[in-house]
C-alpha positions, 0 to 999 in steps of 0.5 A, a space after each residue: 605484447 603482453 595480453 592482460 585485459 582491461 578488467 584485470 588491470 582495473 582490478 589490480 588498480 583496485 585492490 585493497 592495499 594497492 599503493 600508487 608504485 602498482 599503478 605504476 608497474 602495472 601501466 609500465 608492462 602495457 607500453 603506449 597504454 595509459 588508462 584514461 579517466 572517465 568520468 561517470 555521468 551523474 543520473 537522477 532517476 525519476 521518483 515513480 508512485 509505487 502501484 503495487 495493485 492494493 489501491 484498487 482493492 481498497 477503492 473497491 473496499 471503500 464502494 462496499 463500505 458506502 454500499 453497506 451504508 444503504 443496506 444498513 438504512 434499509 434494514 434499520 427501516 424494517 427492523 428498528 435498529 442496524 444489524 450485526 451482520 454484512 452479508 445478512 443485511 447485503 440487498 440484492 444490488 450489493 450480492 450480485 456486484 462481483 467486485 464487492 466479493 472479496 470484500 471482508 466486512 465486520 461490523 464491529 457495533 450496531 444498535 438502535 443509535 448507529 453502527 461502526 464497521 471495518 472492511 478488508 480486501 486481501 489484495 491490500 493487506 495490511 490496509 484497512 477502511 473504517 465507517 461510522 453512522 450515528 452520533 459519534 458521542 453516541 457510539 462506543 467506540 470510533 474504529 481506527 485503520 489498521 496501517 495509518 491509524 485514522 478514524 472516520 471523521 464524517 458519519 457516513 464517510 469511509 476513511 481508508 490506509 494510502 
């Protein structure tokens, strides 16, 4: 009896150029054996969510954002107009939450008739949150999310990339 295994048989039968003839020859030099045909069953995987860990970071950067909201009306409310800087204006509350440091704030405009501002975290890059409080008219500019380009559409609501 010849010992060619199955693999090499299979390969044979599917080499580039292999005409039928082959087939034939190569099932003749194995008496008794006939290849059968099996076929391969049909499997539909299930489409899963991908969670690469960025939508913790942006529900963490849209708390801060809403967090900043606070700590802009109290600092509106000692200073009679918003403030430029995050971490200056950051109240007691806002410092000693540990999952807002990572949190990159930049405020992009402020003044006496509102103020827009957009949040990073590292751990979604690529992916932004944008806020804005004050008459939209009013304001210079409404900022966009970095990956999906939306605006906040509410004042005072945080609009964040999926």
């Amino acid at each position: 009896m010849v010992g060619v295994s199955i693999a090499a048989l299979s390969l044979l039968l599917t080499l580039p150029g292999a005409s039928p003839a082959v087939a034939r020859d190569a099932s003749a030099s194995l008496p008794g054996i006939k290849m059968p045909h099996v076929p391969m069953p049909k499997v539909r995987l299930p489409r899963l969510t991908k969670r690469n860990g960025s939508s913790e970071a942006v529900v963490q950067t849209k708390r801060r954002l809403k967090a900043l909201v606070g700590d802009q009306e109290a600092w509106y409310s000692d200073h009679g107009s918003y403030g430029a800087n995050a971490n200056t204006m950051a109240r007691n509350a806002t410092r000693t939450d540990s999952s807002f440091d990572k949190v990159q704030i930049q405020v992009l405009y402020a003044g006496k008739k509102g103020w827009t501002a957009m949040a990073s975290h590292p751990d979604a890059p690529g992916k932004s949150c944008v806020i804005y409080v004050g008459y939209r008219n009013a304001l210079p500019m409404i900022p966009r999310t970095r990956a999906d380009a939306l605006d906040a559409s509410a004042e005072a609501q945080p609009a964040c990339d999926r």
